[in-house]
SENUPA-979829 format. One record per atom (N, C-alpha, C): atom name; residue in three letters; x, y, z; residue number from 1. Coordinates in nm, 2 decimals, padded with zeros to 4 digits. Atoms other than C-alpha are relative to their C-alpha. Layout:
N
  atom  res       u       v       w    n
    CA  ALA       X       Y       Z  NUM
...
This chain:
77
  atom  res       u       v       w    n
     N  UNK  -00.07  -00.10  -00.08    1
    CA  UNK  -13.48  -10.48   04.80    1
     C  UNK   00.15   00.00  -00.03    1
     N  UNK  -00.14   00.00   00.03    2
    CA  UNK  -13.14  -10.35   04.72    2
     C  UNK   00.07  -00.01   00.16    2
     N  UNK  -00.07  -00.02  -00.11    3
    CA  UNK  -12.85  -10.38   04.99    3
     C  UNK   00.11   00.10  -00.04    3
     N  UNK  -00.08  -00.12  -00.01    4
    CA  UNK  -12.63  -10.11   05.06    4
     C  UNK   00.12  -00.05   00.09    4
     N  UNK  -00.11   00.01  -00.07    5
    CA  UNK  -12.34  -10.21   05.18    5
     C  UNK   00.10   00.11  -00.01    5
     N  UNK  -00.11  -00.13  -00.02    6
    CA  UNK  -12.04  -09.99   05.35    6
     C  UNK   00.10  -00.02  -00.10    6
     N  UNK  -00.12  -00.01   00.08    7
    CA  UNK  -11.74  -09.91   05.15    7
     C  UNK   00.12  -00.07  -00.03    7
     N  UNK  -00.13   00.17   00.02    8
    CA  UNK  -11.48  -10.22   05.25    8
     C  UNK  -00.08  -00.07  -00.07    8
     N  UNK   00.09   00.12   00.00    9
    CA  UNK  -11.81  -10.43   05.23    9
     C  UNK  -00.03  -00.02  -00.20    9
     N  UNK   00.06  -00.04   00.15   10
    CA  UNK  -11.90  -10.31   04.86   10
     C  UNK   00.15  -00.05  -00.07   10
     N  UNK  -00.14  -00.03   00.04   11
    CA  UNK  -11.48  -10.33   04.77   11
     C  UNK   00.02  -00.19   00.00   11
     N  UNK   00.00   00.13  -00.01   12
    CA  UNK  -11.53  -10.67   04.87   12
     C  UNK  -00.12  -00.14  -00.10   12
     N  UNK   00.10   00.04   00.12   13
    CA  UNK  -11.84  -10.78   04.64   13
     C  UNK   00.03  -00.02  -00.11   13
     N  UNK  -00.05  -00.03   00.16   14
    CA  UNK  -11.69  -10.62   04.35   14
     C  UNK   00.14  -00.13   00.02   14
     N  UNK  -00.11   00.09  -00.03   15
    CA  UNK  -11.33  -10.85   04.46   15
     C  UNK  -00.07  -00.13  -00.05   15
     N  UNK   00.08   00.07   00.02   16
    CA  UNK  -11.61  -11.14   04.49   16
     C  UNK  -00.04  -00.06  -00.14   16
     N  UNK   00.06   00.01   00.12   17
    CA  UNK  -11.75  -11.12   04.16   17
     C  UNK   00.10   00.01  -00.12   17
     N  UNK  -00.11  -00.06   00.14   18
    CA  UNK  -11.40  -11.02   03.96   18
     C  UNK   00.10  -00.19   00.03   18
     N  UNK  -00.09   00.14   00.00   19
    CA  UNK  -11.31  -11.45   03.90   19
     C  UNK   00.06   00.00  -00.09   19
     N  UNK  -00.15   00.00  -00.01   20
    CA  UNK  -11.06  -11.36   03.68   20
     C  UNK   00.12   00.05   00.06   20
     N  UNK  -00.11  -00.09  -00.09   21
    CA  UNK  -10.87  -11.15   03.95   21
     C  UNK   00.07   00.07  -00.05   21
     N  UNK  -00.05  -00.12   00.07   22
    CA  UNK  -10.78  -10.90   03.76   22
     C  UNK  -00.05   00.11   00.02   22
     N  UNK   00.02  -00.17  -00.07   23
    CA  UNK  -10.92  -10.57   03.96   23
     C  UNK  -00.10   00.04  -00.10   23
     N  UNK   00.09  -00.02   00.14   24
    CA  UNK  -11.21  -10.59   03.64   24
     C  UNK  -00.04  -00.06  -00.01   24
     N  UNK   00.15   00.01   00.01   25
    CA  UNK  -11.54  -10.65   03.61   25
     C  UNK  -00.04  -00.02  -00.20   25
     N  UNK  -00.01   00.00   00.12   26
    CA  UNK  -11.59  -10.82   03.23   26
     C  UNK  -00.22  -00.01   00.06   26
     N  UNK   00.19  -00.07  -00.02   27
    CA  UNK  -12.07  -10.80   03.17   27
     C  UNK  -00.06  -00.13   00.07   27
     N  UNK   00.04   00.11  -00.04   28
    CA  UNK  -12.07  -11.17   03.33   28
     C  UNK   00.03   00.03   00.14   28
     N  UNK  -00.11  -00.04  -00.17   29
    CA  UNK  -11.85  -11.07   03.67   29
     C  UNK  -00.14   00.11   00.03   29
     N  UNK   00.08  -00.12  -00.05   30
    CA  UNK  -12.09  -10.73   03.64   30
     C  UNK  -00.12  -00.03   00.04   30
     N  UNK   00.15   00.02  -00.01   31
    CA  UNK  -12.41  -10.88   03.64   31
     C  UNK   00.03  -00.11   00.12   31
     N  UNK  -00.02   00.06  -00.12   32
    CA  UNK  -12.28  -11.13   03.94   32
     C  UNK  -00.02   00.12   00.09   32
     N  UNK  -00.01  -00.13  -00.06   33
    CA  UNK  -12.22  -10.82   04.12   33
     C  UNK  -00.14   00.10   00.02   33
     N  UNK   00.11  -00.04  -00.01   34
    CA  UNK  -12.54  -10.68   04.05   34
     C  UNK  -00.09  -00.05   00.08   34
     N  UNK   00.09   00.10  -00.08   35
    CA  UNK  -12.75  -10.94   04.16   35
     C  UNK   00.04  -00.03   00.12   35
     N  UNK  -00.06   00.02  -00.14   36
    CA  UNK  -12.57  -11.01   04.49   36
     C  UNK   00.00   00.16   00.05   36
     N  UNK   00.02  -00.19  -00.11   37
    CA  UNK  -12.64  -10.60   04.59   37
     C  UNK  -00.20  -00.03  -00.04   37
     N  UNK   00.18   00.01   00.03   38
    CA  UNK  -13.02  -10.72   04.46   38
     C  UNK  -00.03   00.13  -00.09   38
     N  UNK   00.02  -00.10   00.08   39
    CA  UNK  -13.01  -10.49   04.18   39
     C  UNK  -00.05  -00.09  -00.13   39
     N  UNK   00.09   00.10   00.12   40
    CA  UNK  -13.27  -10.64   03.90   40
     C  UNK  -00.03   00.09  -00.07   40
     N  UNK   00.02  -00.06   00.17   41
    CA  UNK  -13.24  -10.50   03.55   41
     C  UNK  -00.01  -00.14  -00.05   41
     N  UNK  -00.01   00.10   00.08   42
    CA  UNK  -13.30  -10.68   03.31   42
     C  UNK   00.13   00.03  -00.12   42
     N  UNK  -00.13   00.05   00.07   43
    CA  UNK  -13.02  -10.79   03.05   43
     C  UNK   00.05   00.11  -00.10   43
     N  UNK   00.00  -00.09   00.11   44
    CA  UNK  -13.08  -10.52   02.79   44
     C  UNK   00.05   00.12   00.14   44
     N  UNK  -00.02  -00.11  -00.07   45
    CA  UNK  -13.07  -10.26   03.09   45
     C  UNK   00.15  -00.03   00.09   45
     N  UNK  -00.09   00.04  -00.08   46
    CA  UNK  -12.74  -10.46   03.26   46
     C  UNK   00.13   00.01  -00.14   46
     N  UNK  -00.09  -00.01   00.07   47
    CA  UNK  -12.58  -10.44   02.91   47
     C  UNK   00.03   00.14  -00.07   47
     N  UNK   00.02  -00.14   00.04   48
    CA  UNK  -12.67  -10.05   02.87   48
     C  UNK   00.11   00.09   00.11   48
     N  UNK  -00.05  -00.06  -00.07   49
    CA  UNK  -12.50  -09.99   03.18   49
     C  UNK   00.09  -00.03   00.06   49
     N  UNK  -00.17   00.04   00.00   50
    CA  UNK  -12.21  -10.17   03.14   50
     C  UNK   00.07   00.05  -00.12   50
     N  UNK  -00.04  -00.08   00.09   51
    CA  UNK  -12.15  -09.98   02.82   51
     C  UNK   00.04   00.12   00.06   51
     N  UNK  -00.01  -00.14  -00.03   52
    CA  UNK  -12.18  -09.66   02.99   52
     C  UNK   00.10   00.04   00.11   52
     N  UNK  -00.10  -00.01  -00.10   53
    CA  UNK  -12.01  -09.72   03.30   53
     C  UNK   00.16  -00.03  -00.07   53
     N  UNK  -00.18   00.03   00.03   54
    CA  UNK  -11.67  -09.84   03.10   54
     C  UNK   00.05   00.10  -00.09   54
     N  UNK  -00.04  -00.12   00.06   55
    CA  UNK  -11.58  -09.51   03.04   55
     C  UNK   00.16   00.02  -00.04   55
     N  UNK  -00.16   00.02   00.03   56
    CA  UNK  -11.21  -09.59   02.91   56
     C  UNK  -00.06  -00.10  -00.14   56
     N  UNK   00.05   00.07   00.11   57
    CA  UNK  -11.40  -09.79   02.66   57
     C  UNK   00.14  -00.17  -00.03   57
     N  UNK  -00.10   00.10  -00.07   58
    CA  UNK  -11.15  -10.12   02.78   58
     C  UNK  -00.07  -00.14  -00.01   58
     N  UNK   00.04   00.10  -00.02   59
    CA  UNK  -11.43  -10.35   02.76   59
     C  UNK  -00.02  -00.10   00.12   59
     N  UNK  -00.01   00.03  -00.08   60
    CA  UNK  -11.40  -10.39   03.14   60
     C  UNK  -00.05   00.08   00.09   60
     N  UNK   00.04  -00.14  -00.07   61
    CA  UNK  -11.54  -10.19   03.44   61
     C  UNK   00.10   00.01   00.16   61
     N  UNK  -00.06  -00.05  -00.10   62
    CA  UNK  -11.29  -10.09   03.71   62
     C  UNK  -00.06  -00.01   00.13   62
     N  UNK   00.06  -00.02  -00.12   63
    CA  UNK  -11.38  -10.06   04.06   63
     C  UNK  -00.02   00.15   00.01   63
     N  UNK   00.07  -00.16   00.05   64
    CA  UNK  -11.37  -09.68   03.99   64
     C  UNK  -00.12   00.07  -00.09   64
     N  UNK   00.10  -00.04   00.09   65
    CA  UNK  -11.57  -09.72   03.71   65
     C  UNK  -00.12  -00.07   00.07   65
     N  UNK   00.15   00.02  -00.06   66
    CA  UNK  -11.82  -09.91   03.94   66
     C  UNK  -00.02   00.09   00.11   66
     N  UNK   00.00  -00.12  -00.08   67
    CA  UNK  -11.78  -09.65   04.22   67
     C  UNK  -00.13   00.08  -00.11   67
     N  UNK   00.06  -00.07   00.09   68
    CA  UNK  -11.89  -09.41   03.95   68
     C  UNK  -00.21  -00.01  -00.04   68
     N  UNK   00.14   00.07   00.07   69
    CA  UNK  -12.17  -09.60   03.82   69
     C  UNK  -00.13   00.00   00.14   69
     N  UNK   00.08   00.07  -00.13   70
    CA  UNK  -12.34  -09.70   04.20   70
     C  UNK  -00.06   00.18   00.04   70
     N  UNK   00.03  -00.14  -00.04   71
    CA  UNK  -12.32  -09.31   04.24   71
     C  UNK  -00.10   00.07  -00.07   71
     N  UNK   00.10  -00.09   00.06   72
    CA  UNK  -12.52  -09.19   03.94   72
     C  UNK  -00.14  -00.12   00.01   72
     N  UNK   00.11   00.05  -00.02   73
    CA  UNK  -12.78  -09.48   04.06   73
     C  UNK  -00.06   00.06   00.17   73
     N  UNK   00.06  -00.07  -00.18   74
    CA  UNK  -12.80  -09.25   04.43   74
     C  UNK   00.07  -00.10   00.10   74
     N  UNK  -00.08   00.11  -00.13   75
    CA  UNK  -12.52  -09.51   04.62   75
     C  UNK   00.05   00.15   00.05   75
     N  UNK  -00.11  -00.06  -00.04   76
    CA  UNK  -12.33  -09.30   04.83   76
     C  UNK   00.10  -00.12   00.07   76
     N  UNK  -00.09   00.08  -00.01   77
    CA  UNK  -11.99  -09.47   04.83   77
     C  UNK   00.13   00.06   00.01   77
């Protein structure tokens, strides 16, 4: 079952999961983050869609760029 958390709540997950505190999401922080909203890809499908979402190509995913990403999986966020 995924969880849907509100907009602070989700702002606060992504915070959560970003332990180098740098406002950035590196594929180890992203897949913490995943798993704690109960979102189960597997590793090939968690490294496909951390490629795609790092649309600055930065090697990091933004909180915009996870906005982005939650949206084209049907979040509304």
């Amino acid at each position: 079952m995924t969880t849907r958390p509100a907009e602070g709540d989700l702002h606060a997950v992504f915070t959560r999961a970003d332990l180098g505190g740098d406002d950035r999401l590196d594929l180890m922080e992203f897949s913490l983050v995943l798993d704690s909203l109960g979102m189960s890809w597997t590793k090939a499908e968690v490294q496909d869609r951390f490629e795609k979402a790092d649309t600055n190509r930065d090697g990091f995913i933004s909180y915009p760029e996870f906005q982005t990403l939650l949206e084209t999986q049907g979040w509304t966020v």
